[in-house]
C-alpha positions in Angstrom: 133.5 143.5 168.4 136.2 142.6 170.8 139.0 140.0 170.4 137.1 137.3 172.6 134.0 138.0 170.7 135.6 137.5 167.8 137.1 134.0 169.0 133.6 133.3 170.5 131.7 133.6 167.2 134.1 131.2 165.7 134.0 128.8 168.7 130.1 129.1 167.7 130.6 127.9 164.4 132.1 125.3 165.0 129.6 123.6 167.7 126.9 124.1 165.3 128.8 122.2 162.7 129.5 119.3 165.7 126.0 117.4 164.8 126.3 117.3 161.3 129.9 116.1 161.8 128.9 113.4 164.4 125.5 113.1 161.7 127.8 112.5 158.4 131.4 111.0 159.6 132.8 107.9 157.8 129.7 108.6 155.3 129.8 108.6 151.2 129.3 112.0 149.7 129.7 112.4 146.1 129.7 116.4 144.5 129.0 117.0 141.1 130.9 119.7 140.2 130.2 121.8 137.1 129.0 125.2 136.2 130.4 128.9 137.4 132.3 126.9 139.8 134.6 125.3 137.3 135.3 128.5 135.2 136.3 130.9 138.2 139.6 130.5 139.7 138.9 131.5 142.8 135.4 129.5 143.1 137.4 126.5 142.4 139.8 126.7 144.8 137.1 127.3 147.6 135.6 124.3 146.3 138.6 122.2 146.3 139.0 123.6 150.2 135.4 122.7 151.0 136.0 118.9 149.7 139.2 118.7 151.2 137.6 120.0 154.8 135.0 117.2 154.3 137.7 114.8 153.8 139.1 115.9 156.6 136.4 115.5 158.8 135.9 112.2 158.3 133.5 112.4 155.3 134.3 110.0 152.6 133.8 112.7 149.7 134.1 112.0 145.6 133.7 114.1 143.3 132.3 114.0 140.0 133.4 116.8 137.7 131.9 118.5 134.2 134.0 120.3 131.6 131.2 121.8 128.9 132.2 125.2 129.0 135.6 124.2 128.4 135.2 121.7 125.7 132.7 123.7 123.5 136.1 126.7 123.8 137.7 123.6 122.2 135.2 122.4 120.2 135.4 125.9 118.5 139.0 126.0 118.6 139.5 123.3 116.5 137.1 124.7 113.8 134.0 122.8 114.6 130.7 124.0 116.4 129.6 122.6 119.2 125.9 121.2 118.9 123.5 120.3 121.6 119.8 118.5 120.6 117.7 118.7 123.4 120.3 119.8 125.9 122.8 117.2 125.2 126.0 117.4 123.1 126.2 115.9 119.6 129.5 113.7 119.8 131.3 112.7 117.0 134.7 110.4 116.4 136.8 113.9 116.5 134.3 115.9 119.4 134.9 112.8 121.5 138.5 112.8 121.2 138.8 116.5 122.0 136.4 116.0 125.1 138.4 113.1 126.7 141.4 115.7 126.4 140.0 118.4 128.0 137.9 116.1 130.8 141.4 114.3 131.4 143.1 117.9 131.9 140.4 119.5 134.2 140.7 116.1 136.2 144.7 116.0 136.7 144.4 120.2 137.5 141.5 119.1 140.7 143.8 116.3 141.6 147.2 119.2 141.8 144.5 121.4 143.8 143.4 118.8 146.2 147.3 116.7 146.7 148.6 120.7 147.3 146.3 120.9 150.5 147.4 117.8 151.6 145.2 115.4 150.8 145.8 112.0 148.3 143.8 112.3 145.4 143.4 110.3 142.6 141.7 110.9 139.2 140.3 108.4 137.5 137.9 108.1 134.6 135.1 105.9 133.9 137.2 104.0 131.3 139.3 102.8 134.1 138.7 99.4 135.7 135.6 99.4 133.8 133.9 101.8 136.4 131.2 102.8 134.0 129.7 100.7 131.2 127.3 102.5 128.8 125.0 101.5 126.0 124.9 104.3 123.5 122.2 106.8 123.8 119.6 108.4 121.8 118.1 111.7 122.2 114.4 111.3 121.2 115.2 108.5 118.8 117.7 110.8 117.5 121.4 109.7 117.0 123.5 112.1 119.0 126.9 110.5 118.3 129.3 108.9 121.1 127.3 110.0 123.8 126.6 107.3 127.0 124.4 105.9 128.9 125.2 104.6 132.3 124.1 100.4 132.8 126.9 99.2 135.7 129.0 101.2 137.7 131.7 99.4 139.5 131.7 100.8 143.0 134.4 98.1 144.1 136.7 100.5 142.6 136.0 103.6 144.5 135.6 101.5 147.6 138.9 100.2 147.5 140.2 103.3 147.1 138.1 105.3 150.0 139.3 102.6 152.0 143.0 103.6 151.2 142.2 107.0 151.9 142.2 108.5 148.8 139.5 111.2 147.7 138.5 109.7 143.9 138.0 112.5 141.4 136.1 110.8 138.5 135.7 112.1 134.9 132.2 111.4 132.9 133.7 108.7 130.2 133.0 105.4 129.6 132.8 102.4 127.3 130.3 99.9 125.9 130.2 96.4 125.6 132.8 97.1 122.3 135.2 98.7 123.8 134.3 102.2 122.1 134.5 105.4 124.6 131.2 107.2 125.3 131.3 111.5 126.6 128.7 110.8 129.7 126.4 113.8 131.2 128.5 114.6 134.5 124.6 115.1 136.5 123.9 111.0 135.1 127.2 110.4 136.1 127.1 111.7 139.8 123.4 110.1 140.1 124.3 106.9 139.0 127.4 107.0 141.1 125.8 108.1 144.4 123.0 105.4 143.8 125.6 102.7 143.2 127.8 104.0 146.6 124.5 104.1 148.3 125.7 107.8 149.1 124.6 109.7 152.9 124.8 113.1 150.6 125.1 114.1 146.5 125.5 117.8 146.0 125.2 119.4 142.9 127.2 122.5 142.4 125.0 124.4 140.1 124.4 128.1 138.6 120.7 128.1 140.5 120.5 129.0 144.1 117.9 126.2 144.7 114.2 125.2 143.7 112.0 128.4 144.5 108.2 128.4 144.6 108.2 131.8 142.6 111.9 131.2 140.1 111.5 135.4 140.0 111.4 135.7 143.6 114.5 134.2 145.5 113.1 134.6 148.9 110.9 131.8 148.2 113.6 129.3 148.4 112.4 125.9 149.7 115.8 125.0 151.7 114.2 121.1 151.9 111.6 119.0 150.2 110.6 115.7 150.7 110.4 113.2 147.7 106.5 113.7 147.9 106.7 117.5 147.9 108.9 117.4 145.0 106.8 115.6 142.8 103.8 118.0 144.1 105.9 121.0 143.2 106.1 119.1 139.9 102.8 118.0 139.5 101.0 121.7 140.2 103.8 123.3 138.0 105.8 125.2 140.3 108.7 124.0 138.9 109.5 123.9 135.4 112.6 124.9 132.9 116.1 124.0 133.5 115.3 123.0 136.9 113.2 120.1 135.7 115.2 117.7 134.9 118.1 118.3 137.8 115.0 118.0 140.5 114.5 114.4 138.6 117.4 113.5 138.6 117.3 114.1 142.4 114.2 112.3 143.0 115.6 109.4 141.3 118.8 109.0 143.7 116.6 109.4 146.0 114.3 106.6 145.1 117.8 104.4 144.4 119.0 104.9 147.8 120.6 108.2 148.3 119.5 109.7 151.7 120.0 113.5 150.7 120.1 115.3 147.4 121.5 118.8 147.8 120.7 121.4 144.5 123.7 124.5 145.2 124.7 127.9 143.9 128.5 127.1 143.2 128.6 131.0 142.6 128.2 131.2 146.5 132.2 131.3 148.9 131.9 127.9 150.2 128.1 127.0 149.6 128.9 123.2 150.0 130.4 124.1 153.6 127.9 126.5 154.6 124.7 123.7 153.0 126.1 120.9 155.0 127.3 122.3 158.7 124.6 125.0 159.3 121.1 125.2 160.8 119.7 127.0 157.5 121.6 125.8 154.7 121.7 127.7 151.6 120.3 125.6 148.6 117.7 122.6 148.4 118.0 119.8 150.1 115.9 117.1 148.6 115.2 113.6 151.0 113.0 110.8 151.3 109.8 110.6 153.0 111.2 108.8 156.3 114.3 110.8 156.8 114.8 113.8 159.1 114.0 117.2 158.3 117.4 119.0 159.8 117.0 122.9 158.7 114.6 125.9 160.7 111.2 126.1 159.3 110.8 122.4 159.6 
């Protein structure tokens, strides 16, 4: 390939990202970040880039951010073991403590990543300015400890600061009507959050590459689904597992007024980029019945 090929395929790439960017500019996009993506240096700095870009742009990115991996190396270190009941951690007086450490480190080393490509960034956790209240939650019936569930978000907060042009980096805490602080699943978090923004876009940056009509068989990749063809795929029992409660957690900021749910391989260079500013997209993009089908294939 020659040198004016070269610039040619890049010149390309960037006029088939032009409609998204006219499609998406000035609009709320939250990314739930979690997973592989948090764990691998490298990944996490492509991320950071990717949000940044966005920001750039003239998205109006925030991101919500995980940290189970590294509390459980925490948990362990301290001489307790970590314990999940139906997928959700047990949280006692000391567990919570040792979370709100480690979530409040992972958010201060995104907000270095983010301020070193330019960009203002500002963590925050849902403690502060009473952005999320909880009520405590069971699993089951069953007592799980200090663990939340989301009532009221305060959006005025993360307006105010998107309209100071700051990208909010939020941390899955909060507090009940007491006063007591609450460890809160980062996927509730980024739901509740997008549904409360009335988000254009939430992306979940996952360890899946997307919801597949045959999980063995990663050709069968549905790159978009309507709310109606979700809960079919439900329904029949094509989708099942781990991927159950993600894709209904999807529906559900769907049904709350988020226009587009995207599911993601965060293992993939740049998946949120190559999801949101090309033809195919890589992962699953969920949407309501009304909206526009955008990918080939449609």
């Amino acid at each position: 390939m020659s040198e004016i090929d070269d610039y040619l395929k890049k010149a390309e790439v960037l006029i088939e990202a032009l409609p998204y960017i006219q499609r998406f500019n000035r609009k709320v996009i939250v990314v739930k970040y979690g997973g592989s993506a948090m764990v691998d240096e490298e990944l996490k700095k492509n991320v950071i880039k990717d949000v940044t870009l966005l920001k750039l742009v003239g998205f109006k990115p925030i991101i919500v951010h995980g940290g189970g991996k590294e509390i459980s190396k925490w948990v362990e270190k301290s001489g307790k073991e970590a314990k999940f009941i139906n997928g959700l951690r047990v949280t006692d007086e000391e567990t919570m403590e040792i979370a709100e450490m480690v979530l409040g480190r992972v958010n201060k080393s995104l907000v270095q990543m983010i301020q070193q490509l330019g960009v203002r960034a500002i963590g925050i956790s849902g403690k502060d300015g009473g952005l999320l209240k909880v009520d405590k939650k069971y699993s089951n019936g069953e007592d799980i400890g200090f663990v939340g569930n989301i009532k009221e978000v305060n959006a005025k907060i993360l307006w105010d600061l998107l309209e100071k042009d700051f990208l909010p980096v939020v941390a899955p805490i909060g507090m009940d009507d007491e006063f007591d602080t609450y460890n809160i699943n980062a996927d509730d978090a980024a739901c509740a959050i997008a549904e409360a923004m009335q988000a254009e876009k939430l992306a979940f940056l996952t360890d899946v590459e997307g919801v597949m009509k045959d999980p063995a068989d990663k050709s069968t990749l549905i790159s978009e689904l309507t709310l109606t063809e979700a809960e079919a795929l439900i329904a029949d029992g094509t989708v099942g597992g781990g991927m159950l409660p993600k894709l209904n957690n999807c529906m559900e900021a769907i049904k709350k007024g988020v226009s587009r749910v995207h599911i993601l391989d965060g293992r993939i260079m740049h998946c949120l980029l190559l999801e949101i500013f090309t033809n195919k997209g890589i992962g699953t993009a969920i949407l309501g019945d009304k909206e526009m089908k955008f990918y080939d294939g449609k």
